[in-house]
Structures are given as structure tokens and as C-alpha cells.
Backbone as numpy.savetxt, mean C-alpha at the origin, in Angstrom:
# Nx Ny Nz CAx CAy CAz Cx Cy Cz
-17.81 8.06 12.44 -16.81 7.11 11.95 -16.37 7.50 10.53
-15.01 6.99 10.37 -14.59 7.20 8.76 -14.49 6.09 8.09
-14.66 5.52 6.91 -14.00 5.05 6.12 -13.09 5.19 5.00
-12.22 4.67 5.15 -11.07 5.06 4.57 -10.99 3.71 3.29
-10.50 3.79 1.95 -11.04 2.69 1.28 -9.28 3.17 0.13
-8.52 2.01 -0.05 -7.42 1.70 -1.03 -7.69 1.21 -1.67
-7.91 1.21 -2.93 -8.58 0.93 -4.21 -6.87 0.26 -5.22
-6.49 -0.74 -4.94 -5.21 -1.31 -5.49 -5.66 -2.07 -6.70
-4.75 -2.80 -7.06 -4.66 -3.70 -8.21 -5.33 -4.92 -8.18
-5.52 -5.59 -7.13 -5.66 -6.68 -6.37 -7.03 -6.69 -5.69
-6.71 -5.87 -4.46 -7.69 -6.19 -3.54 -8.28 -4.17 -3.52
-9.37 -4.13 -3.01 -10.00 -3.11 -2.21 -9.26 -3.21 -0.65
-8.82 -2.68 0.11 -8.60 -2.48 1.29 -9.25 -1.30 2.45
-10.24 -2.00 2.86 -11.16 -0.97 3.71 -10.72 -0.89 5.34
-10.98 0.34 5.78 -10.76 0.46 7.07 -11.82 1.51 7.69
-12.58 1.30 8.62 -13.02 1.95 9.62 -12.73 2.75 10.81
-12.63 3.60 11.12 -11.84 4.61 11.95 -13.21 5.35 13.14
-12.62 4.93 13.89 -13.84 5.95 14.85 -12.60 7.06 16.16
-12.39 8.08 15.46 -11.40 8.79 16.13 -10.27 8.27 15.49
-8.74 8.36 16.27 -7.83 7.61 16.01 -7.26 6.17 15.85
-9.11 5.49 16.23 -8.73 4.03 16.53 -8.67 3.25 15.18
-8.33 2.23 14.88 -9.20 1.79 13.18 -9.75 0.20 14.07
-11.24 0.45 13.59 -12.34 -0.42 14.57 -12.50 -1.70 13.50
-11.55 -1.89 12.38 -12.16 -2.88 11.26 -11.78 -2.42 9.94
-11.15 -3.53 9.10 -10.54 -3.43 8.13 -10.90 -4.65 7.63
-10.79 -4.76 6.04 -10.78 -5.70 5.45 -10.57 -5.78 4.02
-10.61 -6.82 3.09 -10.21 -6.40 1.70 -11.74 -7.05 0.83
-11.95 -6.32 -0.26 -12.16 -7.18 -1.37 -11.42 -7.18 -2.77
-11.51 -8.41 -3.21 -11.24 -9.00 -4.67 -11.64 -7.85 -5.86
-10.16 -7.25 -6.53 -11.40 -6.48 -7.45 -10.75 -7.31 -8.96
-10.45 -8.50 -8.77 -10.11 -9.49 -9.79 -11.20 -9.71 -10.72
-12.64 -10.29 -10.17 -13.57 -10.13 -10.96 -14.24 -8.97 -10.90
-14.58 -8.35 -12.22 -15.33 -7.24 -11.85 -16.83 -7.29 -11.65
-17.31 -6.16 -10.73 -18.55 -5.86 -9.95 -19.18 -4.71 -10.76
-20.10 -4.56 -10.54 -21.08 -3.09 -11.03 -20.81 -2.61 -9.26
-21.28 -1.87 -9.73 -21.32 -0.88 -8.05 -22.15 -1.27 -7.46
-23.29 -1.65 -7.91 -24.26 -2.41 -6.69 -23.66 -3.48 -5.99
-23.05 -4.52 -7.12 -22.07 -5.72 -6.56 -20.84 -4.89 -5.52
-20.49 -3.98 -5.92 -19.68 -4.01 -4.42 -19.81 -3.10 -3.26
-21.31 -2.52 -3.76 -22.30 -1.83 -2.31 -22.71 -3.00 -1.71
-23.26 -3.84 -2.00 -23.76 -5.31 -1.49 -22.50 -6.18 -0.38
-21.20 -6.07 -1.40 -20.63 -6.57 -0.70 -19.58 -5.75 0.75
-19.81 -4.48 0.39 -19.02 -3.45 1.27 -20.58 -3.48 2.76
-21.95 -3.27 2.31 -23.00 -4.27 2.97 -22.56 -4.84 4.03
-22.60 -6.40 3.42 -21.76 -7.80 3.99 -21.02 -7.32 5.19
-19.91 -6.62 4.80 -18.26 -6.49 5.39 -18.84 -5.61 6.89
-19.55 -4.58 6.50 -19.73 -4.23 8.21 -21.17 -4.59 8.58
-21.74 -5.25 8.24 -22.88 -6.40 9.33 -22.04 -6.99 9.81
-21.10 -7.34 9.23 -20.51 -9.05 9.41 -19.62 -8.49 11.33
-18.73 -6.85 11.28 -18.49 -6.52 11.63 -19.18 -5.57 12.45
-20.59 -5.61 12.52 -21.59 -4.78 13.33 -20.83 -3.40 13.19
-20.50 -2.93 12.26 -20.83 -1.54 12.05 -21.50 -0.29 11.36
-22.68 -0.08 12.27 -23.98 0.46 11.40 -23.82 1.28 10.30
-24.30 1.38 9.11 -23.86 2.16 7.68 -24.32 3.79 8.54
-25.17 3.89 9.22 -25.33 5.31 9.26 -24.45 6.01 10.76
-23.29 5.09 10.83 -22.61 6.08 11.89 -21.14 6.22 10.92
-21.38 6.24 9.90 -20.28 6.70 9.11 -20.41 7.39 8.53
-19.56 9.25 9.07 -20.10 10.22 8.20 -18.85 10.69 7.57
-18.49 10.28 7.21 -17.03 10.48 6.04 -16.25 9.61 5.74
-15.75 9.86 4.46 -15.23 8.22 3.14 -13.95 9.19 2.62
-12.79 9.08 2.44 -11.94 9.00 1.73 -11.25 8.10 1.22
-10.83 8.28 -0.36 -10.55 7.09 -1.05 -9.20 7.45 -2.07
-8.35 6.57 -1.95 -7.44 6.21 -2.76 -7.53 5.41 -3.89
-7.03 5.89 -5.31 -7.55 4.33 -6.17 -6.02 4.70 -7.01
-5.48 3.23 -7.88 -4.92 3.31 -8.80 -5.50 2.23 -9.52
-6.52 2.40 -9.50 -7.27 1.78 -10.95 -8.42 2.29 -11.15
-8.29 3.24 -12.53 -9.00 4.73 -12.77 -10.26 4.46 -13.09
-10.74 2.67 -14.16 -11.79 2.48 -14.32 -12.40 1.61 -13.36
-12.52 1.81 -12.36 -13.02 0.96 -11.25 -13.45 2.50 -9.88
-12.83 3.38 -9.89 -12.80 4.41 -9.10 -14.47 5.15 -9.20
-14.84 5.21 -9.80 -16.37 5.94 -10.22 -17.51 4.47 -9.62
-16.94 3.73 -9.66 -18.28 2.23 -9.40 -17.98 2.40 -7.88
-16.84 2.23 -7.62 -16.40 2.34 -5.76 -17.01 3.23 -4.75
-16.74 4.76 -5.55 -17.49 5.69 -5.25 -19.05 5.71 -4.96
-19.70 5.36 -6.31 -21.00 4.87 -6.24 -21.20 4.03 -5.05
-20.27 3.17 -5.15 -20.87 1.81 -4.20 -20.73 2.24 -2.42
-19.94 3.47 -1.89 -19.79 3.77 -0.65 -21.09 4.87 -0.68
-21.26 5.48 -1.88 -22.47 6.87 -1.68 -23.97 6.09 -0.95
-23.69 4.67 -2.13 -25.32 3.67 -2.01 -25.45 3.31 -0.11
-23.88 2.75 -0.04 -23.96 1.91 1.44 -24.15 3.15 2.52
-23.36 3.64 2.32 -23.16 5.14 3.54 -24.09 5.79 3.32
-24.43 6.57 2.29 -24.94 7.92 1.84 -24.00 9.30 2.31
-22.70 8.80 2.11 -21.95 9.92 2.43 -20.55 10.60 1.46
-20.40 11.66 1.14 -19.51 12.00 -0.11 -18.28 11.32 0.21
-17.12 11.24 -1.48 -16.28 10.50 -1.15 -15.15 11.68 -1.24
-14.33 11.74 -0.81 -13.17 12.69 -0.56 -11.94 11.83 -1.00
-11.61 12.09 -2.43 -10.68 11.10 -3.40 -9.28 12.06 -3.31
-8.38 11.11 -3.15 -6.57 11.58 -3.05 -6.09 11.78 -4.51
-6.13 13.08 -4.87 -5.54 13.21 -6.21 -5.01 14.73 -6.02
-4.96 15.51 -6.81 -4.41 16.75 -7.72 -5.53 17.67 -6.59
-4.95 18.67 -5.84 -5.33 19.85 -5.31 -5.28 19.07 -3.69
-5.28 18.15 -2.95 -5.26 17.58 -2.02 -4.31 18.22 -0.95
-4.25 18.62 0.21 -3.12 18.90 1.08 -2.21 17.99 1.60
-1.47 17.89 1.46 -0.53 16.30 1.95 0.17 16.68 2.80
0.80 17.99 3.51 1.45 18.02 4.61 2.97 17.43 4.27
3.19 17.39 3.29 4.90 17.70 2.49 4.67 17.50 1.26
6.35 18.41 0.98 6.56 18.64 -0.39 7.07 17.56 -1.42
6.70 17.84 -2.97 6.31 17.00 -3.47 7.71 16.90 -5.27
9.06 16.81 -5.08 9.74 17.06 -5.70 9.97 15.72 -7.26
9.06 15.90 -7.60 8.65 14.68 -8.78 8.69 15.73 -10.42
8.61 15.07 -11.45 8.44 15.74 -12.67 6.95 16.60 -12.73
5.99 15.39 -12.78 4.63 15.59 -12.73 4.00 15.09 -10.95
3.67 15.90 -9.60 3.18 15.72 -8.87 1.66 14.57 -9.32
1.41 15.26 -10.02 -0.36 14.58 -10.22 0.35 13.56 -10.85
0.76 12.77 -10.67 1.11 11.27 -11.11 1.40 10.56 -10.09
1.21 10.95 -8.69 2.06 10.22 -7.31 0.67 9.78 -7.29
0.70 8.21 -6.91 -0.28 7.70 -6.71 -1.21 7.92 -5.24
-2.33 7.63 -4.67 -3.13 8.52 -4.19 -2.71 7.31 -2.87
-2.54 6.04 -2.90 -1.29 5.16 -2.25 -0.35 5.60 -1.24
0.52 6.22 -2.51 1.91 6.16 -2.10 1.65 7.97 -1.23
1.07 8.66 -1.62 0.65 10.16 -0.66 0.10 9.37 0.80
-0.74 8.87 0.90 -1.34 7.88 2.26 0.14 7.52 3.28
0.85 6.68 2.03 2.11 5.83 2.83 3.05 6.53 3.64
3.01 7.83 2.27 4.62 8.82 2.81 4.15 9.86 3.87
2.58 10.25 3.67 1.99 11.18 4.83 2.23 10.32 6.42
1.68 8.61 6.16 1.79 8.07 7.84 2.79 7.80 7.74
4.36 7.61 7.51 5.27 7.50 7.50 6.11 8.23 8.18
5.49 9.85 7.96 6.25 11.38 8.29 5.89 11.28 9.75
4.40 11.48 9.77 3.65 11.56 10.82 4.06 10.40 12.35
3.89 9.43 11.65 4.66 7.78 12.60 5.92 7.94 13.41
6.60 8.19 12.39 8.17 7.91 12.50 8.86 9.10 12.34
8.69 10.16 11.49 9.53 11.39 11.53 10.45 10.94 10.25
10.54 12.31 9.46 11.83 12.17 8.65 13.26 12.09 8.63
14.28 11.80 8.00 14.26 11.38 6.58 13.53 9.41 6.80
13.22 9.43 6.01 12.78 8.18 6.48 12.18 7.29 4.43
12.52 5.96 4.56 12.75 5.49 3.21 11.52 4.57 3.73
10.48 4.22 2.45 9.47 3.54 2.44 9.00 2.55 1.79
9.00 1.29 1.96 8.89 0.23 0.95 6.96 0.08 1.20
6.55 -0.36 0.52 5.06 -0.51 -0.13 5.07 -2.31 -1.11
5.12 -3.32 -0.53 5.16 -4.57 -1.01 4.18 -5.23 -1.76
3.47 -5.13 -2.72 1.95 -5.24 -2.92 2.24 -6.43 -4.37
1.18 -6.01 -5.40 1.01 -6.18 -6.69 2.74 -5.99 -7.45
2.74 -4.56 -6.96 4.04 -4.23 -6.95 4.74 -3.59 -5.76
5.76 -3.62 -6.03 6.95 -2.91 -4.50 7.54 -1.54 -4.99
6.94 -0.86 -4.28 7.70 0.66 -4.77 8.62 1.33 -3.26
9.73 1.50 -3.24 10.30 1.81 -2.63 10.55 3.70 -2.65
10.60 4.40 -1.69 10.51 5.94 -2.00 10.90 6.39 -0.82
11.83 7.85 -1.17 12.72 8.30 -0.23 12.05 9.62 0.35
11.77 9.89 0.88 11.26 11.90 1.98 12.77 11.82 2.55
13.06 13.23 2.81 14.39 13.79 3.15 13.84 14.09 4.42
14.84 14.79 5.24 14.64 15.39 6.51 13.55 16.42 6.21
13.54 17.96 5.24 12.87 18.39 4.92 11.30 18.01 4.49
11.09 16.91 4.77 10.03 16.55 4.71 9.69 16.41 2.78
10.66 16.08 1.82 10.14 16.37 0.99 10.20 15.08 0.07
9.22 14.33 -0.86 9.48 13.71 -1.23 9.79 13.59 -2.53
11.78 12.69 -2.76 12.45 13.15 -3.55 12.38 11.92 -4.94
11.32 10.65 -4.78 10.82 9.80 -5.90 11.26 8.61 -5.06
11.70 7.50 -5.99 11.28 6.00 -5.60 11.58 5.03 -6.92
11.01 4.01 -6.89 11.72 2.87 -7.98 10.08 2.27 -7.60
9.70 1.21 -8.68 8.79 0.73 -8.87 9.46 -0.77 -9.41
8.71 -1.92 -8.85 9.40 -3.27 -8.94 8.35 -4.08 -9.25
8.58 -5.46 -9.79 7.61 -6.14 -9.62 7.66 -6.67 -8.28
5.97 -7.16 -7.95 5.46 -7.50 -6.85 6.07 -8.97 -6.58
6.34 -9.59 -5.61 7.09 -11.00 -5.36 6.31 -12.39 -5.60
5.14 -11.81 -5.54 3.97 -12.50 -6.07 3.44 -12.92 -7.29
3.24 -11.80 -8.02 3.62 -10.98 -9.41 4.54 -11.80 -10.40
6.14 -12.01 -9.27 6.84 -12.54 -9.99 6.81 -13.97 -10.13
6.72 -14.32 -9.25 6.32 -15.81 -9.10 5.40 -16.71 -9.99
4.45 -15.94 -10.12 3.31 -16.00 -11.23 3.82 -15.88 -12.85
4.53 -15.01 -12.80 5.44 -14.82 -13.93 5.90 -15.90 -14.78
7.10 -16.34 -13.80 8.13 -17.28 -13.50 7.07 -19.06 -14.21
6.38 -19.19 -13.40 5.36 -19.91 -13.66 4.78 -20.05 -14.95
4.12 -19.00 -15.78 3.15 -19.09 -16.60 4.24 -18.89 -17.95
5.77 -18.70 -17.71 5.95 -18.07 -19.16 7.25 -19.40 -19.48
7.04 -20.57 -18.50 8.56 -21.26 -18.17 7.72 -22.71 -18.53
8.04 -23.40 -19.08 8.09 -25.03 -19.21 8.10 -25.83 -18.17
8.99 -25.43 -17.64 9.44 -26.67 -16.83 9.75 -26.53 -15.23
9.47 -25.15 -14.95 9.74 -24.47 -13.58 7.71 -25.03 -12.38
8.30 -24.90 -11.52 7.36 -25.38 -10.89 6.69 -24.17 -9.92
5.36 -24.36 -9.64 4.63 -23.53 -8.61 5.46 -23.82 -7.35
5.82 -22.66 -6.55 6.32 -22.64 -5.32 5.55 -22.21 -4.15
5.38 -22.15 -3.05 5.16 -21.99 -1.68 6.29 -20.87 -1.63
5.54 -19.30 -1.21 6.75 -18.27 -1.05 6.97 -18.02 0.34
6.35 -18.35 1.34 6.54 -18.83 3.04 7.64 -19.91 3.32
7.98 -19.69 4.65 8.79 -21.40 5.06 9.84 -20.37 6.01
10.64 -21.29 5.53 12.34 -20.72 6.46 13.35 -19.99 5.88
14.31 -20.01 6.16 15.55 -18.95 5.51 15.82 -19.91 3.81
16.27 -18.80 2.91 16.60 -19.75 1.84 18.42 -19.35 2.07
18.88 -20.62 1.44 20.65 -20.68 0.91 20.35 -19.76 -0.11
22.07 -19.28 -0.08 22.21 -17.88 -1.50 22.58 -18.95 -2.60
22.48 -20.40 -2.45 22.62 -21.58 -3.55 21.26 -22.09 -3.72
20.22 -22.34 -4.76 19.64 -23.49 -4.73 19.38 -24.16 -5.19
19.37 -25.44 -4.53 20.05 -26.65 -5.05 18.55 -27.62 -5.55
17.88 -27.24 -6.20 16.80 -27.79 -7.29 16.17 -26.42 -7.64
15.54 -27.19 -8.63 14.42 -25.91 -9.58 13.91 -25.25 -8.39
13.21 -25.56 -7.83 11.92 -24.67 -6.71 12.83 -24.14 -5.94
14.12 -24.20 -4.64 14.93 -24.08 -4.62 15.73 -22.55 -4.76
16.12 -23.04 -6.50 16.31 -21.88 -6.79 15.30 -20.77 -7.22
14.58 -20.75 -7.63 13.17 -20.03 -7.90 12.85 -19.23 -6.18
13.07 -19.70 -4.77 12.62 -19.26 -4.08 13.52 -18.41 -3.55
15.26 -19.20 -3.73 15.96 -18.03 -3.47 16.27 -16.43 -4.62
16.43 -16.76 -5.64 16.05 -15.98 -6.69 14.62 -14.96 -6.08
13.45 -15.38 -6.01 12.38 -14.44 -5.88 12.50 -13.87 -3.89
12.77 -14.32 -2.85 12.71 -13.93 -1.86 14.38 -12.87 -1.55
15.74 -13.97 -1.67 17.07 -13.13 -1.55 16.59 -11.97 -2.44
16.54 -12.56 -3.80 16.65 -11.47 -5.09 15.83 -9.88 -4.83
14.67 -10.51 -4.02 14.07 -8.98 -3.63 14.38 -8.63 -2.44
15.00 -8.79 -1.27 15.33 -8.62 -0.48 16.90 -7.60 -0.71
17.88 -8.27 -1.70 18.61 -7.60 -1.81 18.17 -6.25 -2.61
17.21 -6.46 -3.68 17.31 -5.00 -4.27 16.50 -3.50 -3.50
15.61 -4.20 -1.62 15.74 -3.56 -0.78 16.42 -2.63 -0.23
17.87 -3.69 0.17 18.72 -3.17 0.41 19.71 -2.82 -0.35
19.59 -2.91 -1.50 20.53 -1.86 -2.58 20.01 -0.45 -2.38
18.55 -0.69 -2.20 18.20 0.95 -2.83 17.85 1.88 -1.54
17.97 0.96 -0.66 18.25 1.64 1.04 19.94 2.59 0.87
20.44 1.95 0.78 22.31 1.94 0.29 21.98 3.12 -0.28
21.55 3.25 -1.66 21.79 4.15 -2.70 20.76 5.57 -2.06
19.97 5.37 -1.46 18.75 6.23 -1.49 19.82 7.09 0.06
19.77 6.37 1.09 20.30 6.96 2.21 21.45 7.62 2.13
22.40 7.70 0.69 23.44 7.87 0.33 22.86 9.85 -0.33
21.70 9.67 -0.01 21.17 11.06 -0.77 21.59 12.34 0.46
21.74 13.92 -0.46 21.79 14.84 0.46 20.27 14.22 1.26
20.14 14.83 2.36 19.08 14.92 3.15 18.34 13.81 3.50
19.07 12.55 3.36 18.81 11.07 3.58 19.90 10.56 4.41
20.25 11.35 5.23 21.47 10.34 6.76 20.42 9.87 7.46
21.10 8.62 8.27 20.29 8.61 9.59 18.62 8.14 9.29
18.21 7.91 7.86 16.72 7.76 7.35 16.64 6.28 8.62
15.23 6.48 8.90 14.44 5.25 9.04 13.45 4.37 8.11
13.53 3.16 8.36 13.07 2.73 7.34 11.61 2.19 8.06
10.36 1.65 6.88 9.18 1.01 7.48 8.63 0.38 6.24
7.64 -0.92 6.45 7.54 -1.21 5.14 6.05 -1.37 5.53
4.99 -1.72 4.53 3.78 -2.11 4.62 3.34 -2.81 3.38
2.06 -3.41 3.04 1.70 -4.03 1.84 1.55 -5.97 2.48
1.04 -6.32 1.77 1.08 -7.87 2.07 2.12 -8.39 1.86
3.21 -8.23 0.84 4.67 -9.23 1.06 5.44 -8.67 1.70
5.33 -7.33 1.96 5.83 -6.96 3.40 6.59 -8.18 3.88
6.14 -8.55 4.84 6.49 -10.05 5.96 7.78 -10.73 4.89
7.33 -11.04 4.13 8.42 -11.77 3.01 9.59 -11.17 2.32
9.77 -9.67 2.39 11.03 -9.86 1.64 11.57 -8.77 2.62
10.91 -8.34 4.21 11.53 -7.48 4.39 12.67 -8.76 5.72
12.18 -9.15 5.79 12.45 -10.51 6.66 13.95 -11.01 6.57
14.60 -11.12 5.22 15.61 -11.57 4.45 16.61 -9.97 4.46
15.97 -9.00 4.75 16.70 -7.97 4.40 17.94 -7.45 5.49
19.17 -7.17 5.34 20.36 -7.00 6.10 19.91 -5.86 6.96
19.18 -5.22 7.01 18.78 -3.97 8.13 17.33 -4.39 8.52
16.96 -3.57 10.16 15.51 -3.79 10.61 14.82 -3.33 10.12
13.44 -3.62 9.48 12.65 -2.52 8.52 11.25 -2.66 9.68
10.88 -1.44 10.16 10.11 -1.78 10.64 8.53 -1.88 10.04
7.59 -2.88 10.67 6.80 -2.87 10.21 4.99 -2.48 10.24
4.68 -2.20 9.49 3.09 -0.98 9.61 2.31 -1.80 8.82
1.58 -2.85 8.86 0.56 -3.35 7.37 -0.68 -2.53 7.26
-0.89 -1.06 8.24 -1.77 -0.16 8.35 -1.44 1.02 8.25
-0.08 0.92 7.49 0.12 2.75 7.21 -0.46 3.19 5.91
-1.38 2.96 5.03 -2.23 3.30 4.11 -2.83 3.75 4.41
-4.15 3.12 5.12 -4.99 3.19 5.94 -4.78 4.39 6.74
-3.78 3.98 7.53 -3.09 5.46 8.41 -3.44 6.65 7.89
-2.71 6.53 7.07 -2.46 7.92 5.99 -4.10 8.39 5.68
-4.09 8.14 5.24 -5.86 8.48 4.44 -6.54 8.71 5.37
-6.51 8.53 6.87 -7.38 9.02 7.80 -6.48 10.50 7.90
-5.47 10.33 8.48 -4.61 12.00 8.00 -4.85 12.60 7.23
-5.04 12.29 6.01 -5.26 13.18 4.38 -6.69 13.47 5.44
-7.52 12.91 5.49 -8.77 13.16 5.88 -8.97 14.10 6.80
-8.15 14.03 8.31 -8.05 15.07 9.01 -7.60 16.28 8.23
-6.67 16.54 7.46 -6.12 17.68 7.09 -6.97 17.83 5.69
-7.89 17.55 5.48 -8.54 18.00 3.90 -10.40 17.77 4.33
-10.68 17.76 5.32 -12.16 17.26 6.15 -12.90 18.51 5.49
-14.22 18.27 4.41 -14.60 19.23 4.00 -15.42 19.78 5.05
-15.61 21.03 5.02 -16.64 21.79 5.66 -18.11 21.77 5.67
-18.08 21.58 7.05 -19.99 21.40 7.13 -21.05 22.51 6.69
């Protein structure tokens, strides 16, 4: 079995893989922080809970974008498993090209997203990632990936909106369609944060597909607000809340160290 482990802003996102299947996934909180025993204990927990024995897992690859938390994680899969961790960074094979200023700055994420993306669906193909934050990013037919926009998260914003405002109220970001009017505080706050990101979706679908080697792109989204702003959006986006996951078992197939 593999584990495959997304190390985000937010949550840990774990997945279990036995072949091509994924047998169990789940998240933890990395809001409060843990020592590595605290989240060997609790990575523990997560497959008892899920009857999956620590010693039929003989390989871990890991994604992180949070650099001081990445070394405790590590620790904490070596303690539970006893098995090395195979981390997405700088020398990695990704199976396309990588047309950025600085490559070693693409988050170890967004390589996961755009690898199951290629692999899934085929290129040119445009990728939204809905999380903490929403990063939207374009691969050409050539398989190459040509960058992206980075947004705040809808969640993120909401919270925002909230903590820096007087008089604006906590909202519920679920429900039904919003009016492009709204007609009280909350109202407008929901059409503002759900339309408002929905359209700058589809602005940058518009602008991005408008690229040489971007006709004809397909689109796919994943991340937890996923559901929420792709929903509102004027085109079908289809949807993957396991193409991370995906990916990183791929990185894994194509980077599987030698026995």
C-alpha cells in the first residue's frame, strides 16, 4: 500500500492507495500545532479507525507547502509506517514541462494537480485548486505548464470580510443560487464572495484559453470550495476532490525509489 499525504495550510490530507484503488482518505487539522509524535498518534488513530494495518504500507510520498511543519510530518509517517518519505520538490520527475521563472517554486500541490489532470483528462486542459487559497493554472497541448494566478480562498475571504468589518455579519457560504443584486448585508456579502469568485473563474478560463496552445482546453477543479464556486460558474468544470491525491500516487509511480 501507499500513502500519499498533502501537507496544506489548513488541513493534512491523507490517502491510502493499494494499486490504483485509493482504499481511505482523510484530513487532519494542522491549525493547532503537534510535535510529531502528536501527529504519529493521530495518523495511528486514522487507519485503526479505518483497519489499515501500519505494516502493509510500504511507501509514503508527500507534498507540503508549509516548510516548518514538513520535517515533524515526515517524522510522524517514519514513527507510524517505518517507511521513507519520497517528498515533491526540486529534482522530482513530473512527466511535463515546466515553463515558470523559478521551477523550484511550483508548489509540490499544484505538480500532484497538473500531473492527474494530464494523466485524467489529457491536455490543454486549465486547473482550478479551491482551498485556503484558489490557484487557477494553464498546461498547453504540449503538455507544458505555462503558470496560473493565485486568489484568496472563499473561505479565507469570508473570514476576512468578518474580522476586519464592524458591522458585516457571519454568513452560511452553502444554500441556493445568489441574485447578481443583494438586497441586505449577508445578501450581499454572499453574492460578492460566491458570483465574485465564480466570475474571476471564468475570466481567467476566457483569458487563459485565449493562449497559443490553450484551444479546446478542458477544464477540472478540486480542493474543498470546489463545490462552491465552481457551481455558479458559466461553463461545466468538471469535478475531481481526489486529483491531489491522484497525482502523488503518479509522482510515486514515476519516481518509486529502487529496492
Amino acid at each position: 500500500m501507499l500513502l500519499a499525504v498533502d501537507l496544506g495550510n489548513s488541513n493534512i490530507s491523507l490517502g491510502i492507495f493499494r494499486g490504483e484503488t485509493l482504499l481511505m482518505k482523510g484530513k487532519i487539522s494542522v491549525r493547532t500545532r503537534r510535535s510529531a509524535d502528536e501527529y504519529a498518534a493521530v495518523l495511528y488513530d486514522l487507519l485503526r479507525m479505518n483497519r489499515i494495518a501500519r505494516e502493509e504500507i510500504r511507501g509514503c510520498i508527500l507534498s507540503s507547502v508549509v516548510p516548518e511543519l514538513t520535517g515533524l510530518v515526515e517524522e510522524a509517517v517514519r514513527t507510524v509506517a517505518g517507511v521513507p518519505v519520497l517528498r515533491v520538490g526540486p529534482g522530482i520527475r513530473t512527466g511535463f514541462r515546466i515553463r515558470i521563472d523559478d521551477p523550484s517554486q511550483l508548489g509540490g500541490d499544484l505538480v500532484a494537480d497538473t500531473l492527474a489532470a494530464l494523466t485524467e483528462y489529457g491536455p490543454p486542459i486549465v486547473v482550478i485548486d479551491a482551498g485556503t487559497v484558489t490557484t487557477i493554472i494553464a498546461v498547453d497541448k504540449d503538455r507544458t505548464y505555462l503558470g496560473g494566478c493565485i486568489l484568496p480562498g472563499i473561505r479565507a475571504s469570508a473570514q476576512m470580510l468578518k474580522e476586519t468589518t464592524a458591522l458585516l455579519p457571519s454568513i452560511e457560504l452553502g444554500g441556493g443560487e445568489e441574485a447578481c443584486l443583494g438586497r441586505s448585508s449577508a445578501g450581499a456579502m454572499r453574492c460578492g464572495l460566491l458570483l465574485g469568485s465564480a466570475m474571476m473563474v471564468d475570466g481567467f478560463i476566457d483569458r487563459y484559453t485565449a493562449l497559443p496552445g490553450m484551444a479546446d482546453a478542458k477544464y477540472v477543479a478540486t480542493g474543498g470550495s470546489a463545490p462552491l464556486v465552481t457551481a455558479r460558474c458559466r461553463r461545466e468544470i468538471a469535478q475531481d476532490p481526489d486529483l491531489t491525491l491522484k497525482g502523488l500516487r503518479y509522482l510515486y509511480e514515476a519516481n518509486r525509489p529502487k529496492r
